[in-house]
N, CA, C and O atoms as a GROMACS GRO file, in nm:
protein
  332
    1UNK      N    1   0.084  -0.117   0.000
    1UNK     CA    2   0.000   0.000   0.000
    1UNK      C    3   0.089   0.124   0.000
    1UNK      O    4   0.190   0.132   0.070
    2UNK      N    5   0.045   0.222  -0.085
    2UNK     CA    6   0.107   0.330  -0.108
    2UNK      C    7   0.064   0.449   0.026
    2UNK      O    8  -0.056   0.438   0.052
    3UNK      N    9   0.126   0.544   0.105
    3UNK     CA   10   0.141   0.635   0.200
    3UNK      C   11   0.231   0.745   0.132
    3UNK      O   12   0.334   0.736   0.065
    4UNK      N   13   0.138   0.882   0.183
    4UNK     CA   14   0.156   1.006   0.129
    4UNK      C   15   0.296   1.078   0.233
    4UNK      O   16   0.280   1.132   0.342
    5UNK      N   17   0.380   1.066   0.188
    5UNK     CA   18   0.465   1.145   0.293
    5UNK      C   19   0.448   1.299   0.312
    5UNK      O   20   0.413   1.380   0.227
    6UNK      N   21   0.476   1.319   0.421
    6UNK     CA   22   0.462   1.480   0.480
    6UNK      C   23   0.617   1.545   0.577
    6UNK      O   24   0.692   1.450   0.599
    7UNK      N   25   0.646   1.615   0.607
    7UNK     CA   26   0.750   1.670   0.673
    7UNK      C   27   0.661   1.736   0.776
    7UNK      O   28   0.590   1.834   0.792
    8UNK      N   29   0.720   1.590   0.855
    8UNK     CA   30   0.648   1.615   1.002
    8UNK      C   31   0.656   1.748   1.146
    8UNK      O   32   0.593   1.787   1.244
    9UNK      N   33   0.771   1.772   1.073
    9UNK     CA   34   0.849   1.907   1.165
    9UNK      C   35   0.782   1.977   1.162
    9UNK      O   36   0.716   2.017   1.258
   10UNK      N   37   0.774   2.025   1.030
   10UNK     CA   38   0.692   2.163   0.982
   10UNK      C   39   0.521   2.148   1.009
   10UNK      O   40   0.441   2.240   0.997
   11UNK      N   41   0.497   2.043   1.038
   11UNK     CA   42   0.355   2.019   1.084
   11UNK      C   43   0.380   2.060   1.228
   11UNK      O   44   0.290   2.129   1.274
   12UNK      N   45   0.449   2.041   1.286
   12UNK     CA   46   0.453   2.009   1.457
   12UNK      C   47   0.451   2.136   1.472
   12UNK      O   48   0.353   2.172   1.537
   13UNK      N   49   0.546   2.252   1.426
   13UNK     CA   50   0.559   2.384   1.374
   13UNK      C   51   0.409   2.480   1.368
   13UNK      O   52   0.386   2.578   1.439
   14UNK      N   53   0.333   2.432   1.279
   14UNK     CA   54   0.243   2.495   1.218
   14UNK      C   55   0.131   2.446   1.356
   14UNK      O   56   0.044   2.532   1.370
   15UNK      N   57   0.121   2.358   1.430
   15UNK     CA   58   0.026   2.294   1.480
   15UNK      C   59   0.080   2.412   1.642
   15UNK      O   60  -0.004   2.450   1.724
   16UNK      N   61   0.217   2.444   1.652
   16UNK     CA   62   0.259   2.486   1.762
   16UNK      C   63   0.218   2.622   1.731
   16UNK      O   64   0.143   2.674   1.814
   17UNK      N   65   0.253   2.693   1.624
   17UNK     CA   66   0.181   2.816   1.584
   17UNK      C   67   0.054   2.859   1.621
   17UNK      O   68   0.013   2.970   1.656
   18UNK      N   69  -0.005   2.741   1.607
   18UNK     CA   70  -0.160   2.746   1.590
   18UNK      C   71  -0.219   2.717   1.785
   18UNK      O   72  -0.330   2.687   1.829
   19UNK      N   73  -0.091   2.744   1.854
   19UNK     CA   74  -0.166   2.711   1.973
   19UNK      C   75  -0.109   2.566   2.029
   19UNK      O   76  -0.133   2.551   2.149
   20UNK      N   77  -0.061   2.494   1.987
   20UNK     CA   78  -0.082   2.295   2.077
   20UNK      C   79   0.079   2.352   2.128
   20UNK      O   80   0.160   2.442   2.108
   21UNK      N   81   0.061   2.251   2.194
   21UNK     CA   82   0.155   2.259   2.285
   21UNK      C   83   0.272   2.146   2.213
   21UNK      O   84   0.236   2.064   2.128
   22UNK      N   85   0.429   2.158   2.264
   22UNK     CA   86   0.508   2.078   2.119
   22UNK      C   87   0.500   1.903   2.168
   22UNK      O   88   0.551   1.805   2.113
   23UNK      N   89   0.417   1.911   2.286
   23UNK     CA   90   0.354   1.749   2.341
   23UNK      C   91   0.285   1.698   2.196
   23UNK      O   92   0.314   1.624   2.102
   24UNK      N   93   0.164   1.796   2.240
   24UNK     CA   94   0.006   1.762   2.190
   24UNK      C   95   0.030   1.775   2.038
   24UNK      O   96  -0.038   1.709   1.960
   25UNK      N   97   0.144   1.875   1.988
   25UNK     CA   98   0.198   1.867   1.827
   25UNK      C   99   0.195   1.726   1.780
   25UNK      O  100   0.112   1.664   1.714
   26UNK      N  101   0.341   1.686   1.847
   26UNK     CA  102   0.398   1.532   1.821
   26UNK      C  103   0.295   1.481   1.823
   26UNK      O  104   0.260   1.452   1.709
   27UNK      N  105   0.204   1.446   1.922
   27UNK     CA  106   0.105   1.319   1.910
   27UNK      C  107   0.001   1.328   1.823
   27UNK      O  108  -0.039   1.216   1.792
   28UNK      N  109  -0.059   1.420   1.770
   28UNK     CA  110  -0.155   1.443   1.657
   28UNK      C  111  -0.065   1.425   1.551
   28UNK      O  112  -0.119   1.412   1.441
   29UNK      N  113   0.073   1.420   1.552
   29UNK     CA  114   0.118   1.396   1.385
   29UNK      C  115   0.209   1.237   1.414
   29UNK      O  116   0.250   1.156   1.331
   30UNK      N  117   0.214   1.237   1.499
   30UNK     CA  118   0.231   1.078   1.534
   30UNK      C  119   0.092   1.005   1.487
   30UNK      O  120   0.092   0.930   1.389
   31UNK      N  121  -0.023   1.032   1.558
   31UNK     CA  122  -0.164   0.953   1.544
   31UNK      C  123  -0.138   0.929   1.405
   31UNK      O  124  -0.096   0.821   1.363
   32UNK      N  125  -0.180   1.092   1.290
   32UNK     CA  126  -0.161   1.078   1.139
   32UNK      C  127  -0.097   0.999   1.074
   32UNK      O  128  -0.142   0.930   0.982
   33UNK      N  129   0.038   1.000   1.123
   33UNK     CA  130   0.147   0.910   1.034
   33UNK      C  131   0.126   0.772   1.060
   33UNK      O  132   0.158   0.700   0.965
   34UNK      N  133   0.066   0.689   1.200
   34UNK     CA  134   0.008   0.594   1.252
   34UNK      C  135  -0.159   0.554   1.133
   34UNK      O  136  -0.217   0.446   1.125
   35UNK      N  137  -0.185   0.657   1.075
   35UNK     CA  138  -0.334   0.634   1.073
   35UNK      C  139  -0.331   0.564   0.910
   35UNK      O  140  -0.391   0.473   0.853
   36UNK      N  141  -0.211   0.677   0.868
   36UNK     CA  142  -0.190   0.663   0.696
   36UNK      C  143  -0.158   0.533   0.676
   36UNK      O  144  -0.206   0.475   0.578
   37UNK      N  145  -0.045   0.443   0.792
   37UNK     CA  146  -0.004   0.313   0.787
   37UNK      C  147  -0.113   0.246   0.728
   37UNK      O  148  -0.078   0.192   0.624
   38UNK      N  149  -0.280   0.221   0.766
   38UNK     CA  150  -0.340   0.125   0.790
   38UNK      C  151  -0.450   0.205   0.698
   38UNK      O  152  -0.564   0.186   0.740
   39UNK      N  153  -0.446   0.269   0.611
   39UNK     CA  154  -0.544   0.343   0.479
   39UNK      C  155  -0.553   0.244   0.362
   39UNK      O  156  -0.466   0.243   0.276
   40UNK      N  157  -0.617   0.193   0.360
   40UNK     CA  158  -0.686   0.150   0.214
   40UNK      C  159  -0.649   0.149   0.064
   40UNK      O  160  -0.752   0.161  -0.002
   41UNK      N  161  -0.541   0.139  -0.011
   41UNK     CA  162  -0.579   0.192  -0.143
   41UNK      C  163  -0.693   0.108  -0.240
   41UNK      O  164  -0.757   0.008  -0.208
   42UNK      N  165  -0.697   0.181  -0.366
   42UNK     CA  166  -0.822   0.174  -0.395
   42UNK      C  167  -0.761   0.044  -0.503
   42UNK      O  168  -0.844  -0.037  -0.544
   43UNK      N  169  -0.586   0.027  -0.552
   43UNK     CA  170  -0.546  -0.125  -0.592
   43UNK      C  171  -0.613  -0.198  -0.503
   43UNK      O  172  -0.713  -0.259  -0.542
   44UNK      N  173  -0.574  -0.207  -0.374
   44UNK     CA  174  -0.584  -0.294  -0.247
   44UNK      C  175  -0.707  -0.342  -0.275
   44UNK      O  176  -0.746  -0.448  -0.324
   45UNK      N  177  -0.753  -0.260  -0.241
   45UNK     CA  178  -0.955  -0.275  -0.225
   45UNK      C  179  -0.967  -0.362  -0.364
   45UNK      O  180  -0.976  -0.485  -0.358
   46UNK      N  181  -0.967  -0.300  -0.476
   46UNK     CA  182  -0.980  -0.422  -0.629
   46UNK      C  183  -0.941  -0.541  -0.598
   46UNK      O  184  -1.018  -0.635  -0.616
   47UNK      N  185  -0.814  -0.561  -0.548
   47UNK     CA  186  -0.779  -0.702  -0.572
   47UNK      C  187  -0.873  -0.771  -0.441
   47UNK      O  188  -0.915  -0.887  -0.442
   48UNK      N  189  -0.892  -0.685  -0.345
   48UNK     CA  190  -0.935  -0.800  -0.279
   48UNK      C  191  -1.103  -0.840  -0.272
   48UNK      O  192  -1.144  -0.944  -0.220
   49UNK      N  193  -1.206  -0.718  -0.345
   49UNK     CA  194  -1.313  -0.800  -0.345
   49UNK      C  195  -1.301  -0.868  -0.467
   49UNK      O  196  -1.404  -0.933  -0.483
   50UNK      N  197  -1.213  -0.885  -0.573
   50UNK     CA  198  -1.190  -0.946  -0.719
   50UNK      C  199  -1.176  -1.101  -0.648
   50UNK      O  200  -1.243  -1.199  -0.678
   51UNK      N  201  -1.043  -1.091  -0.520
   51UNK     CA  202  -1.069  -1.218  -0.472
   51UNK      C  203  -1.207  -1.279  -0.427
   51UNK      O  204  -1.247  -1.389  -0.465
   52UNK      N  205  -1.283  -1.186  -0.333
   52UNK     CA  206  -1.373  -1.239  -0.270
   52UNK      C  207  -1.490  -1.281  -0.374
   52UNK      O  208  -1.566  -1.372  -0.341
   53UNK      N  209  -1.506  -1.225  -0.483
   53UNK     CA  210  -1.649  -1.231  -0.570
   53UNK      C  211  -1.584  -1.366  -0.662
   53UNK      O  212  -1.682  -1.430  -0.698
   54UNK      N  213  -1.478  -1.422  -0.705
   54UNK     CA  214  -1.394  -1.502  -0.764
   54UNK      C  215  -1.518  -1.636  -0.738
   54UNK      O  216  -1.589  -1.683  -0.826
   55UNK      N  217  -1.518  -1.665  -0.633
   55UNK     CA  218  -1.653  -1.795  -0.626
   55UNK      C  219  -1.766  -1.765  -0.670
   55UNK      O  220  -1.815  -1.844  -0.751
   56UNK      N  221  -1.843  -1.644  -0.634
   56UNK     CA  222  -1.963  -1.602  -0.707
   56UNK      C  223  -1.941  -1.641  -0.812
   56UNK      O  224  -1.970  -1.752  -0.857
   57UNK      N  225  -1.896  -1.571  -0.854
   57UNK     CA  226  -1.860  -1.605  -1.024
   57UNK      C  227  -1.901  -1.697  -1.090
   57UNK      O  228  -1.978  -1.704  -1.186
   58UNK      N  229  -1.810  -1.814  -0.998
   58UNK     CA  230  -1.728  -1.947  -1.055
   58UNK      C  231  -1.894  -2.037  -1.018
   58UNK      O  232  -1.917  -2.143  -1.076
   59UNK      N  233  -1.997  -1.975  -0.917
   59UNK     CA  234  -2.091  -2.066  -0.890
   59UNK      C  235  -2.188  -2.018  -0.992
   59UNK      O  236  -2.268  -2.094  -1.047
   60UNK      N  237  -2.178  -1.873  -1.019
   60UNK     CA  238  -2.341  -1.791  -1.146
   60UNK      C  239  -2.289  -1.862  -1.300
   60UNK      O  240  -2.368  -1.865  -1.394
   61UNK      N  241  -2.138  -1.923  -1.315
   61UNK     CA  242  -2.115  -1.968  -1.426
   61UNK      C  243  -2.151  -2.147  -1.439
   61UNK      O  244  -2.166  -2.200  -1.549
   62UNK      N  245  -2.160  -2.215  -1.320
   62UNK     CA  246  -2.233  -2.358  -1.328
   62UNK      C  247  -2.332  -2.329  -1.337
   62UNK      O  248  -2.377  -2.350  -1.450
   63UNK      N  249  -2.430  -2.266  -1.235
   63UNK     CA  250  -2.586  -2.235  -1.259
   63UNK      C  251  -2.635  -2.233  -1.433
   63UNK      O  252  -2.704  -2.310  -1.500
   64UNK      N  253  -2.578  -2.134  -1.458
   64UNK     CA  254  -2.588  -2.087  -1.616
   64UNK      C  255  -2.592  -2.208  -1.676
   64UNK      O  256  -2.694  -2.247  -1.732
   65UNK      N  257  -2.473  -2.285  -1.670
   65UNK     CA  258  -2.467  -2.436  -1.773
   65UNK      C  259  -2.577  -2.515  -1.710
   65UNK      O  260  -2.662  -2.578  -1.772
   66UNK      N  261  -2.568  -2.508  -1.587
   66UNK     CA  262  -2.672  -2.608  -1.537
   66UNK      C  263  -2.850  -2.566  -1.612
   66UNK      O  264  -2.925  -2.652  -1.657
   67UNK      N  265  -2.878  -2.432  -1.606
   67UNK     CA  266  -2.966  -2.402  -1.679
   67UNK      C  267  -2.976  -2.415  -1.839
   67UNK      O  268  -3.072  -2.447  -1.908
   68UNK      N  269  -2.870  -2.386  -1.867
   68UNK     CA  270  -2.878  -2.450  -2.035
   68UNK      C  271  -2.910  -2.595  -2.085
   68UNK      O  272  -2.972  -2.643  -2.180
   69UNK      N  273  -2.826  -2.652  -1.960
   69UNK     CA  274  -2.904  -2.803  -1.999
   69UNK      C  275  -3.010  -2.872  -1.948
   69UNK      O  276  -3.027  -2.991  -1.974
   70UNK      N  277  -3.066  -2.823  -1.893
   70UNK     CA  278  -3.210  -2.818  -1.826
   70UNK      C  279  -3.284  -2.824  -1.935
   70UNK      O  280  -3.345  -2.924  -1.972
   71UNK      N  281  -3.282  -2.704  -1.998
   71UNK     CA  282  -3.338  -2.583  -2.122
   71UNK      C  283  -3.357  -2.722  -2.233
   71UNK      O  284  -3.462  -2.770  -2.276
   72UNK      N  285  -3.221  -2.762  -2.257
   72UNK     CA  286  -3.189  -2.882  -2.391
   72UNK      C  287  -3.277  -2.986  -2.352
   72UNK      O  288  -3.359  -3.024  -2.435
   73UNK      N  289  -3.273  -3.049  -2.224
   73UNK     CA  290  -3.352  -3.152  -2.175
   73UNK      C  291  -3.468  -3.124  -2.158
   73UNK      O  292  -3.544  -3.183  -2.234
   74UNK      N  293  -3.502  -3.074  -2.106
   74UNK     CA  294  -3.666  -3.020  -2.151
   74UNK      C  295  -3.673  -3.008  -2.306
   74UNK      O  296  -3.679  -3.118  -2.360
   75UNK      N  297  -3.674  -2.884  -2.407
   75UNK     CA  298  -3.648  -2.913  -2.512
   75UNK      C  299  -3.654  -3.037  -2.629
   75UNK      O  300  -3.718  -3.038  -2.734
   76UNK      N  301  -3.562  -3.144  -2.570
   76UNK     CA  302  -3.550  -3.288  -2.679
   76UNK      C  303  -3.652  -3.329  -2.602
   76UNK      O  304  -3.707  -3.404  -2.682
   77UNK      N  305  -3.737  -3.338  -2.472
   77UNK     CA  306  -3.900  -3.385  -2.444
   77UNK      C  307  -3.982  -3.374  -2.533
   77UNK      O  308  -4.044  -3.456  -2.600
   78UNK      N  309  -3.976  -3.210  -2.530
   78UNK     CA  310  -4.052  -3.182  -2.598
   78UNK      C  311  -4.088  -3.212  -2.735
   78UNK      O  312  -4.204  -3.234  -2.774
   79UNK      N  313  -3.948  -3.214  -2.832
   79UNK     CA  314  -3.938  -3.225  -3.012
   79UNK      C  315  -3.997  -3.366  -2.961
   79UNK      O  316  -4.119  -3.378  -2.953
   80UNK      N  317  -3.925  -3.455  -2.932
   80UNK     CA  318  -4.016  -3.599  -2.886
   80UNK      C  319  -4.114  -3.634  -2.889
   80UNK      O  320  -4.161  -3.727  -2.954
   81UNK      N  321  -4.174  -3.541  -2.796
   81UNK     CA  322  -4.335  -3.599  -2.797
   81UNK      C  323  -4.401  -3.588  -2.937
   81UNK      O  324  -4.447  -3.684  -3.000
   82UNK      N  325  -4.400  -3.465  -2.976
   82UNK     CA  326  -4.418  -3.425  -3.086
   82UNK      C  327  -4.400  -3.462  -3.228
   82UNK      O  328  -4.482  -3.448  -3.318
   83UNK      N  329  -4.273  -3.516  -3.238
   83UNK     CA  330  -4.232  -3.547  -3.353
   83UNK      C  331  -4.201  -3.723  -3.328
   83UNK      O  332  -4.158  -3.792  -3.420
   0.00000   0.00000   0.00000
């Protein structure tokens, strides 16, 4: 998974500017850099419901045959009786 880097200083900086104390700085850009670790990308996410739907799939593609030959077997009944 891909993570956006930042220059954490200048955050701690801007956050101390803004009032936090250079404690309460660090730990809000600690949390962030902690948070980005465990973010999602949107590759990530593809491959993994591609994995999870992979059986769906693999079961809506027997159904299907299983219905086609249903379809045939019924079908040659039918020309049968008939003919």
């Amino acid at each position: 998974m891909t993570t956006v880097t930042f220059d954490t200083l200048q955050l701690v900086d801007k956050l101390k500017a803004a009032g936090f104390q250079q404690a309460q700085a660090e730990a809000v850009i600690r949390v962030i850099a902690e948070a980005q670790d465990t973010l999602v990308t949107q590759a990530y996410f593809d491959h993994k419901l591609e994995k999870e739907l992979a059986p769906i799939r693999t079961d809506q593609d027997v159904q299907k045959w299983m219905t086609v030959v249903l379809l045939a077997g019924v079908l040659s009944l039918v020309l049968k009786a008939f003919f």
